[in-house]
VOPAGU-2260 file (C-alpha; in pm, 1 decimal, decimal comma):
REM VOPAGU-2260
SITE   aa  ch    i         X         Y         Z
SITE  UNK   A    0    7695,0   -4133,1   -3202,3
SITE  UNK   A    1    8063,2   -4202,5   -3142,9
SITE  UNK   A    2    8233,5   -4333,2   -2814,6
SITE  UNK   A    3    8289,2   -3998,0   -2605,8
SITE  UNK   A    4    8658,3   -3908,0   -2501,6
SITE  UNK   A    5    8803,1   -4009,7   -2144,6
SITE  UNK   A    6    8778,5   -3668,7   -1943,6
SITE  UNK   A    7    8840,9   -3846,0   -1636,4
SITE  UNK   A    8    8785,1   -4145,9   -1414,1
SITE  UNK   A    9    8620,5   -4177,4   -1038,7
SITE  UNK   A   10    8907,2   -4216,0    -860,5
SITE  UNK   A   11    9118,3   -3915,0   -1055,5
SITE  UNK   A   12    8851,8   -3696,3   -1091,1
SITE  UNK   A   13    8849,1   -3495,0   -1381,4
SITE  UNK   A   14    9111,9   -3409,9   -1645,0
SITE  UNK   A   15    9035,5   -3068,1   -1692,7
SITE  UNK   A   16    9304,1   -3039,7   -1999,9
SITE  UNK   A   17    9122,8   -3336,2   -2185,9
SITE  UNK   A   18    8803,4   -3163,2   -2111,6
SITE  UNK   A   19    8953,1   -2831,4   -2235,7
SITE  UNK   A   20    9093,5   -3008,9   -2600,5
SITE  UNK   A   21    8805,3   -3233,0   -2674,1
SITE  UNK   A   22    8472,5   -2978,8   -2571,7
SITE  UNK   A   23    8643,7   -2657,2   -2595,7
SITE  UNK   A   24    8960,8   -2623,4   -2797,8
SITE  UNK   A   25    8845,6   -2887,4   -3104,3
SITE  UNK   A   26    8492,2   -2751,0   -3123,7
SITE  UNK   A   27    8646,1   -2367,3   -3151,9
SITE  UNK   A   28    8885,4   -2492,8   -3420,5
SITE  UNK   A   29    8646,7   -2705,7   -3609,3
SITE  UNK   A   30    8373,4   -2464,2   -3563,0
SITE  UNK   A   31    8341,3   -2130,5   -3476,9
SITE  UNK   A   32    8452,2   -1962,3   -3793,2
SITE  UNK   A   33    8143,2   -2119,9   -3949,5
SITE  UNK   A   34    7913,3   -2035,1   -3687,4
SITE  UNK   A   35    8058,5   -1671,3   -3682,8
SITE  UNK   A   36    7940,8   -1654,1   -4037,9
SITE  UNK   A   37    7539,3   -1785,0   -3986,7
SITE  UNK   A   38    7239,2   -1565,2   -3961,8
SITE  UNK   A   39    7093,6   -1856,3   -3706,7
SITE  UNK   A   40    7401,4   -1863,1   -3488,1
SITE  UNK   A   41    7129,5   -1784,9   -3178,5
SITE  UNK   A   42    6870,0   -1989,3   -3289,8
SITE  UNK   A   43    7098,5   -2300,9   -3279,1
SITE  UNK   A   44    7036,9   -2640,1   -3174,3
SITE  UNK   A   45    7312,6   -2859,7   -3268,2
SITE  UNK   A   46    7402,1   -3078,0   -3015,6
SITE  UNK   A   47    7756,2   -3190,6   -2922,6
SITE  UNK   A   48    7671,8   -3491,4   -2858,5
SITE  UNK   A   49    7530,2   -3553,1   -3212,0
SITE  UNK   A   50    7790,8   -3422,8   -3375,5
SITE  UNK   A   51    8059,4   -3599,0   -3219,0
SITE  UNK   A   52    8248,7   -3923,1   -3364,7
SITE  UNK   A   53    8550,0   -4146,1   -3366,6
SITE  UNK   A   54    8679,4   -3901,0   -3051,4
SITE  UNK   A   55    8634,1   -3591,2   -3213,6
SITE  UNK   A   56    8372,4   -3327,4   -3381,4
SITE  UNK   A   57    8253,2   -3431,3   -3720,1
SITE  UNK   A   58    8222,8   -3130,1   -3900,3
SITE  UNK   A   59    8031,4   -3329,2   -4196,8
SITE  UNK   A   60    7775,4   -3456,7   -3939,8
SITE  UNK   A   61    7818,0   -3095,1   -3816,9
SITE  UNK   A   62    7743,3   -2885,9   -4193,1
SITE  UNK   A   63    7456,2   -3109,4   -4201,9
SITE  UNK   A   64    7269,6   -3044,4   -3891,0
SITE  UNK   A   65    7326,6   -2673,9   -3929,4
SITE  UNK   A   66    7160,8   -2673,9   -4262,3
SITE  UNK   A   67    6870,8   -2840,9   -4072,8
SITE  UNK   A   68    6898,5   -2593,6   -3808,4
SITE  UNK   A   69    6879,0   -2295,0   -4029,8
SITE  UNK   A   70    6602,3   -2425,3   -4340,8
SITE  UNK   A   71    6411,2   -2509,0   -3944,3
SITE  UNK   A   72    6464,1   -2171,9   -3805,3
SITE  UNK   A   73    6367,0   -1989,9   -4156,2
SITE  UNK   A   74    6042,4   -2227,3   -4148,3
SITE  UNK   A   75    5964,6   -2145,3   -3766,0
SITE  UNK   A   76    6058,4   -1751,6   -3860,6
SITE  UNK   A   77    5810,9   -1771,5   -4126,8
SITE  UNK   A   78    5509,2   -1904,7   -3926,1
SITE  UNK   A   79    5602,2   -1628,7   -3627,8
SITE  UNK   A   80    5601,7   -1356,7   -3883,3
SITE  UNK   A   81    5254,5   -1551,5   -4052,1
SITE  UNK   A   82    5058,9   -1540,7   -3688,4
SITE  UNK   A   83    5168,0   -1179,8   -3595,9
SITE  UNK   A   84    5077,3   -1067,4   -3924,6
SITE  UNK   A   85    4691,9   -1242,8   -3948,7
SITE  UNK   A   86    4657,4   -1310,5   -3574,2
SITE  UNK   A   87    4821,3   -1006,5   -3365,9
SITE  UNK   A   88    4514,1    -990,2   -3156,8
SITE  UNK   A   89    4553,7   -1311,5   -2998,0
SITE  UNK   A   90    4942,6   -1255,1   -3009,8
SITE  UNK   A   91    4868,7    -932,9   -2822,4
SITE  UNK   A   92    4643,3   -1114,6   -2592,9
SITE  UNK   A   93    4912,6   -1415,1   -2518,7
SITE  UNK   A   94    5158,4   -1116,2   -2438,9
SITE  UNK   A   95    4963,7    -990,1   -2246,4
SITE  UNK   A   96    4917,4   -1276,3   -2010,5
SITE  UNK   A   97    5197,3   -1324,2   -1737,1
């Protein structure tokens, strides 16, 4: 993991425009057009933080956690779709449980 950017100090407070560029602005420019584009866009689980380096997103560190993320999420979809498929009656019985 890289050094995180200055958004601020203690006796400032925050620098909302840093925090805007860095976390908002650079992840939406380095970013969003792929994640537009991905069937796993809401199963996601990249973290910032993990992605982040030298000041700024990686976007290699980036492609490869969302390949992760997705060959995960097509593994996890896989087993769901196993268990409600040989095992609906306990699935219908953990449902069914509040």
């Amino acid at each position: 993991m890289g050094i995180s950017p200055v958004i601020g100090n203690v006796f400032s407070g925050f620098d909302i425009e840093a925090i805007k560029k860095v976390y908002i602005d650079d992840y939406e420019n380095k970013s969003i057009s792929e994640c537009n584009n991905c069937w796993a866009y809401k199963l996601c689980r990249v973290c910032y933080a993990k992605i982040f380096s030298d000041k700024s997103l990686d976007t290699n560190k980036k492609r490869i956690m969302c390949e992760e993320t997705r060959y995960y999420a097509y593994k996890e979809l896989q087993q769901y779709h196993a268990l409600l498929e040989d095992e609906s009656p306990i699935i219908e019985y953990l449902s069914s449980i509040n």
